[in-house]
C-alpha positions as a printed NumPy array, in Angstrom:
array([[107.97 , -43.931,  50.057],
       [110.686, -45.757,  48.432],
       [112.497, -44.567,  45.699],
       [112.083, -47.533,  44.385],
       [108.901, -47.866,  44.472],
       [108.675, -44.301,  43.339],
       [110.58 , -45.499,  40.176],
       [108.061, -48.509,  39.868],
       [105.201, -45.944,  40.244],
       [106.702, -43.824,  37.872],
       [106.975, -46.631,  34.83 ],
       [103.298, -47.9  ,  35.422],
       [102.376, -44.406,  34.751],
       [104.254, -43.571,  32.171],
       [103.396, -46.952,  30.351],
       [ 99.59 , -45.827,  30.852],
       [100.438, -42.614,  29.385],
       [101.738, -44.14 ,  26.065],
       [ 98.722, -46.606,  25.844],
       [ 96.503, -43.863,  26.276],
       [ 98.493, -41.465,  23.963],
       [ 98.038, -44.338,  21.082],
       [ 94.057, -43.713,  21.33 ],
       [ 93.764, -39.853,  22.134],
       [ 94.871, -37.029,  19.909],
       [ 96.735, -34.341,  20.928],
       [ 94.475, -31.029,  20.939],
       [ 96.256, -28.092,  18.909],
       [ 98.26 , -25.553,  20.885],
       [ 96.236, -23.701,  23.082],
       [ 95.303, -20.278,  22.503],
       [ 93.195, -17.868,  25.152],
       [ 88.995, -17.922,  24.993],
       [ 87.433, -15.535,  27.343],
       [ 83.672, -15.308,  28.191],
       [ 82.062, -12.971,  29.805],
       [ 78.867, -14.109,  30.144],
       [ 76.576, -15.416,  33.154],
       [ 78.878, -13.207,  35.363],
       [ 77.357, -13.426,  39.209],
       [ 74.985, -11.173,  40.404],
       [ 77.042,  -7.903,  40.997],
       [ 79.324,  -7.744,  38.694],
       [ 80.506,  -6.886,  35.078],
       [ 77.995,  -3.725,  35.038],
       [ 80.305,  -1.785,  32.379],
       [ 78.501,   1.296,  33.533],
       [ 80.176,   1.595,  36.998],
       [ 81.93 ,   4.243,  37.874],
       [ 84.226,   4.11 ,  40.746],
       [ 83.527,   6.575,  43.812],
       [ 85.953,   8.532,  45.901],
       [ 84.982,   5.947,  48.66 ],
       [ 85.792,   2.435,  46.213],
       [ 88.265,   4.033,  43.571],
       [ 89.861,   1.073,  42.342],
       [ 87.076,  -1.511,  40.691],
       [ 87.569,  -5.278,  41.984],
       [ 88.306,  -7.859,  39.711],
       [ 87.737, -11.253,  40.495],
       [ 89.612, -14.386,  38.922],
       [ 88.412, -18.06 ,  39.668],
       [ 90.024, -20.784,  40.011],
       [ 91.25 , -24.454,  37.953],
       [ 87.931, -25.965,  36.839],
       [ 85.633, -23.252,  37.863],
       [ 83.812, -19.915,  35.945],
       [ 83.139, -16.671,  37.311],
       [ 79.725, -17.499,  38.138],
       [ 80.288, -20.65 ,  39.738],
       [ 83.422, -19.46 ,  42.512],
       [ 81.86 , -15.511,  43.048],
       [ 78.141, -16.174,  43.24 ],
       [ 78.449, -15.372,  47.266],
       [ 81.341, -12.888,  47.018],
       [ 80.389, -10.655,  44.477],
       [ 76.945,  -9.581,  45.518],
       [ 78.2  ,  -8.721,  48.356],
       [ 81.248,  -6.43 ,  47.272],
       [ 78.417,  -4.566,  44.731],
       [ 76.552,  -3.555,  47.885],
       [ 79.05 ,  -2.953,  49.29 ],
       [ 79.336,   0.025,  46.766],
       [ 82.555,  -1.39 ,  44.558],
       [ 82.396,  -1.549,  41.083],
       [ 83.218,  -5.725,  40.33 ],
       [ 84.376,  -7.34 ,  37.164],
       [ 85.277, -10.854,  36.342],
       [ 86.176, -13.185,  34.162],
       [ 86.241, -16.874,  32.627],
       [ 89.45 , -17.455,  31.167],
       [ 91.363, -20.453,  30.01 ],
       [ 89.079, -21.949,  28.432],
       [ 90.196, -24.661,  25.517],
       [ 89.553, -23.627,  22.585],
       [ 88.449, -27.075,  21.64 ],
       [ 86.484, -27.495,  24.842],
       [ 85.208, -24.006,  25.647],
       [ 81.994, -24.445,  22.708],
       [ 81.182, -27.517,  25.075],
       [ 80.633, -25.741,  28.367],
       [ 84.413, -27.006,  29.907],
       [ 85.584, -25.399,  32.913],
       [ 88.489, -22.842,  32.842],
       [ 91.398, -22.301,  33.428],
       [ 93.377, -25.373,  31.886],
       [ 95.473, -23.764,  29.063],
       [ 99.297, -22.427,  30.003],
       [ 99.344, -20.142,  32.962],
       [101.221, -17.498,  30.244],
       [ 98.439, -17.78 ,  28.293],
       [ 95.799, -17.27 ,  31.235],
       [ 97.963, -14.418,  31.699],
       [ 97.502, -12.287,  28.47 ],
       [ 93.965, -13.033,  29.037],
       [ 93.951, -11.3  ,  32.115],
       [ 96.074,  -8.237,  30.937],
       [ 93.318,  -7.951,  28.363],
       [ 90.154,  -7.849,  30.41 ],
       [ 91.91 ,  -5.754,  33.025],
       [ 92.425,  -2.996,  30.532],
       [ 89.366,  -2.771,  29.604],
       [ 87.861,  -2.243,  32.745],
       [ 90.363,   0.722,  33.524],
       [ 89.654,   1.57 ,  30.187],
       [ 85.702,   1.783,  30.696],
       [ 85.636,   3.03 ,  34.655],
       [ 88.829,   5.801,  34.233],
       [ 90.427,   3.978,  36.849],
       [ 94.024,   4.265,  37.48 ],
       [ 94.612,   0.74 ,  39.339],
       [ 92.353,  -2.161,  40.167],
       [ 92.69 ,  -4.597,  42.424],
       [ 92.298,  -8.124,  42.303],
       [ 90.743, -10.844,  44.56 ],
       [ 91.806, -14.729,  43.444],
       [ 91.357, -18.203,  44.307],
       [ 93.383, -20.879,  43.964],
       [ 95.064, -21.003,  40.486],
       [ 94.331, -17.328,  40.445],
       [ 96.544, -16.727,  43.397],
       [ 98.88 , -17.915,  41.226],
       [ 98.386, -17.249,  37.162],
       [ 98.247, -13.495,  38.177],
       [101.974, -12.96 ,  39.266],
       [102.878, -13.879,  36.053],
       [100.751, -10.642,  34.751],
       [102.337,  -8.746,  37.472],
       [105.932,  -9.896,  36.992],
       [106.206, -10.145,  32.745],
       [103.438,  -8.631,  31.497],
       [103.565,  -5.151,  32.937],
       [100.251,  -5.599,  35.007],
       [101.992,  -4.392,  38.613],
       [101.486,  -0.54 ,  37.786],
       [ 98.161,  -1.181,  37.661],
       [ 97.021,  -3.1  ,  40.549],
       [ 97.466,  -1.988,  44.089],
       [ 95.924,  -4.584,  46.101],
       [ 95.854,  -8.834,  45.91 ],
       [ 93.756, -10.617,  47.825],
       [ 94.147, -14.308,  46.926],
       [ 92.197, -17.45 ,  48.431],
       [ 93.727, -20.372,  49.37 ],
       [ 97.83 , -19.776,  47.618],
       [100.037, -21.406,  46.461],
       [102.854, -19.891,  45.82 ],
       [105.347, -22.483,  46.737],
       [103.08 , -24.991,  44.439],
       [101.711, -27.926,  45.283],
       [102.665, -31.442,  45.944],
       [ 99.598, -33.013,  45.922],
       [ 99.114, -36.579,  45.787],
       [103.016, -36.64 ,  45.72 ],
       [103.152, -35.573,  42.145],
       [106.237, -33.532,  42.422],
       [108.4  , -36.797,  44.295],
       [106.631, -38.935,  41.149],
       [107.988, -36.233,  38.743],
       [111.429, -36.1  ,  40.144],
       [111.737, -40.091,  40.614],
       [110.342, -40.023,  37.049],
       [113.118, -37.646,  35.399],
       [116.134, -40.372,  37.323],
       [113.852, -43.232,  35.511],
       [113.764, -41.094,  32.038],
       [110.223, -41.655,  32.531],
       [108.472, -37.651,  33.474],
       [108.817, -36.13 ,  30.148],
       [106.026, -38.447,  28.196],
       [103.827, -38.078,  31.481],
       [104.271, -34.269,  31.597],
       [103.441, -34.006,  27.905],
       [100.339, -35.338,  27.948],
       [ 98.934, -34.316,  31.562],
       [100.083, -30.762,  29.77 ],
       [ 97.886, -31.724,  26.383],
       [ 94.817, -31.899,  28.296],
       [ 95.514, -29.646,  31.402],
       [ 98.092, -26.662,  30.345],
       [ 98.536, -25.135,  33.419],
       [ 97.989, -28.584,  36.035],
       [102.106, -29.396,  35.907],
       [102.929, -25.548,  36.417],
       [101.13 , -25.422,  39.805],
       [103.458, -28.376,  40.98 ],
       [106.115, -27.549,  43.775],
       [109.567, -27.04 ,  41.575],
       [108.218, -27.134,  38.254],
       [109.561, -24.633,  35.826],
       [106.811, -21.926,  36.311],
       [107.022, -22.118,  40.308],
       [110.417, -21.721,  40.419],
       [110.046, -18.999,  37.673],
       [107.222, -17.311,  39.382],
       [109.274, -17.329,  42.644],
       [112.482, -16.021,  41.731],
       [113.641, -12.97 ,  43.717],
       [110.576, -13.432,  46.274],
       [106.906, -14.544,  44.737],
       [105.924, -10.687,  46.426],
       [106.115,  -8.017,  43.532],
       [106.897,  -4.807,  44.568],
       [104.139,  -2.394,  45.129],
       [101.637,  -4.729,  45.307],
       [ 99.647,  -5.022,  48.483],
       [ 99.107,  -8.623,  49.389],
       [ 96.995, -10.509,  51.558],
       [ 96.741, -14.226,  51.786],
       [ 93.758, -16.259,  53.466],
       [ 94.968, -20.042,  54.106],
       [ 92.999, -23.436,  55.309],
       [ 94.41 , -25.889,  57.707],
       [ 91.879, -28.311,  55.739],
       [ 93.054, -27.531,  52.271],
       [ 93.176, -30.944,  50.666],
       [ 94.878, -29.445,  47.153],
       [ 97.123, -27.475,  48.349],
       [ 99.634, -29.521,  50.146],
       [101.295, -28.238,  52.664],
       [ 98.436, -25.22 ,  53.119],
       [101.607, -23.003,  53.983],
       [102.675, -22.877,  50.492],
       [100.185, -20.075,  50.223],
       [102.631, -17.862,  53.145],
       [103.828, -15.207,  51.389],
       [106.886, -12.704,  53.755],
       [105.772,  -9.374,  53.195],
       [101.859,  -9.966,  53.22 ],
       [ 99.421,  -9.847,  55.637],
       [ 98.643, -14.151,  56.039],
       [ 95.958, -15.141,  57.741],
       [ 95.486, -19.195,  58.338],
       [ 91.229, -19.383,  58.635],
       [ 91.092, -21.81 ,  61.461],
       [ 93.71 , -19.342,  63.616],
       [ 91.234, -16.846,  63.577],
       [ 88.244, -19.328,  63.9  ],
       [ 89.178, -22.676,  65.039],
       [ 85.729, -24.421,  64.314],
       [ 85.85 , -23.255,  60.722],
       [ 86.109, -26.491,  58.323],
       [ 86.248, -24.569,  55.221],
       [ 88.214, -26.407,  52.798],
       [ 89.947, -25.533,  49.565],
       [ 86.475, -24.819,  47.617],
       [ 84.197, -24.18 ,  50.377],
       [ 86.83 , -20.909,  51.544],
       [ 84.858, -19.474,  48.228],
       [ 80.996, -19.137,  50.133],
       [ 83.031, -18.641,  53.572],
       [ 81.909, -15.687,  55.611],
       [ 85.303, -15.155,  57.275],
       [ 87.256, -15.023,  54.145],
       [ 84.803, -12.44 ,  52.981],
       [ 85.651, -10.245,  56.057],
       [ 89.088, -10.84 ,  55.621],
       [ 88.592,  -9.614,  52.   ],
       [ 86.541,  -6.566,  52.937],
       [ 88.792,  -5.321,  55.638],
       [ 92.055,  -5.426,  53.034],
       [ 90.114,  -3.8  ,  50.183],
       [ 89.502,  -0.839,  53.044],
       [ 91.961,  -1.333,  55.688],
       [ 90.661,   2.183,  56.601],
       [ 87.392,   0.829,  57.794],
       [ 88.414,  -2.285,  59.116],
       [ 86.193,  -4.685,  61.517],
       [ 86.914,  -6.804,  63.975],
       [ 86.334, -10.511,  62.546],
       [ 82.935, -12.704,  63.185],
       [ 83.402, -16.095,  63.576]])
């Protein structure tokens, strides 16, 4: 594509931005809203108590536009039979939009962020745990690091499973080549403002914005954390699927280890491989050979 007709792109946008600015008020600043109800089957029993076998409880973070219920309904379950004792969450809701049944995640990943450091104290708080560890899909492979890296949360998590990465971001639909082609016009600002009004944290996942780069400074890895990524060759959102590499981790692409698996970026959420891929790095003592 052009830069031109980048540019071009860029100005029809950003002249749909201000019409549409004129007729929709700008929600107040976002602030975090948590639920914890309608967890899935499994999990948020604040009764569990870890065993010598599971000591670290599993906490489970969805991703943009889901709930808890909704993206661990098949994973969960199966972890709590499994003999682990599983939290989760909702988080980022909108404080305008949560009373109306919105989806999460869609205020500022910092914000998403203190949310997290909140709930996961409370479940080492409740089970005596020392560490949990975490298991996330898509945004939640990525709001966590910013727990781990500035809010103190690496001490306390020793293994990250994350679905479907990004830790390079995104450049779906060629938003970040609109953005840049945008800034040359003067023309990104208005459209980041108000994409950022209604979605907080839908700019940040973008390849080069200012919470990539800042979430990928010195290596996206944090030290003592022990990462595993599982990637789709037919992830549609996050473009290229190898953002989601991370050096240091143990990355597995779904379609290397089963090449007739069509899981995409949703679906890796109710895929059985990705579960096994899970299990085995929450116990790498006990590991199985994968089932296609």
């Amino acid at each position: 594509m052009s830069r031109k007709l980048l540019t071009s792109l860029c100005t029809v946008a950003a002249l749909l931005a201000s019409s549409l600015a004129a007729t929709v008020s700008a929600p107040p600043p976002a602030a975090a809203v948590t639920k914890l109800d309608r967890p899935p089957k499994g999990a948020n029993d604040w009764t569990c108590q870890p065993t010598a076998a599971h000591p670290r409880p599993v906490v489970l973070v969805h991703g943009l536009g889901a709930n808890m219920g909704m993206n661990w309904s098949y994973l969960s379950p199966k972890l709590k039979a499994r003999g682990y004792c599983v939290f989760a969450l909702t988080y980022g809701l909108h404080p305008v939009a949560a009373p109306f049944g919105a989806p999460g995640g869609t205020i500022p990943i910092q914000d998403s962020a203190r949310e997290l450091a909140v709930f996961i104290d409370r479940v080492l708080r409740e089970t005596g745990a020392a560490e949990v560890d975490l298991v996330g899909h898509s945004e939640s492979t990525f709001m966590p690091q910013y727990y781990l890296k500035f809010l103190g949360g690496a001490p306390k998590v020793k293994r990250y499973v994350a679905w479907t990465p990004l830790y390079a971001g995104t450049k779906l639909l060629m938003l970040p080549a609109l953005r840049d082609a945008g800034e040359k016009a003067g023309l990104a600002q208005p459209l980041i403002n108000l994409v950022s009004a209604l979605c907080g944290s839908c700019t940040q996942f973008l390849a080069g914005s200012p919470m990539q780069r800042k979430l990928a400074e010195g290596g996206a890895a944090v030290p003592g954390v022990q990462y595993t990524t599982v990637m789709s060759k037919y992830d549609e959102l996050v473009i290229p699927y190898t953002s989601g590499y991370l050096e240091g981790a143990d990355n597995y692409v779904l379609q290397d280890l089963c090449p007739f698996n069509l899981s995409e970026h949703a679906a890796v959420a109710f895929d059985p491989v990705a579960a096994q891929i899970t299990f085995n790095a929450l116990d790498p003592a006990h590991r199985k050979p994968i089932a296609c």
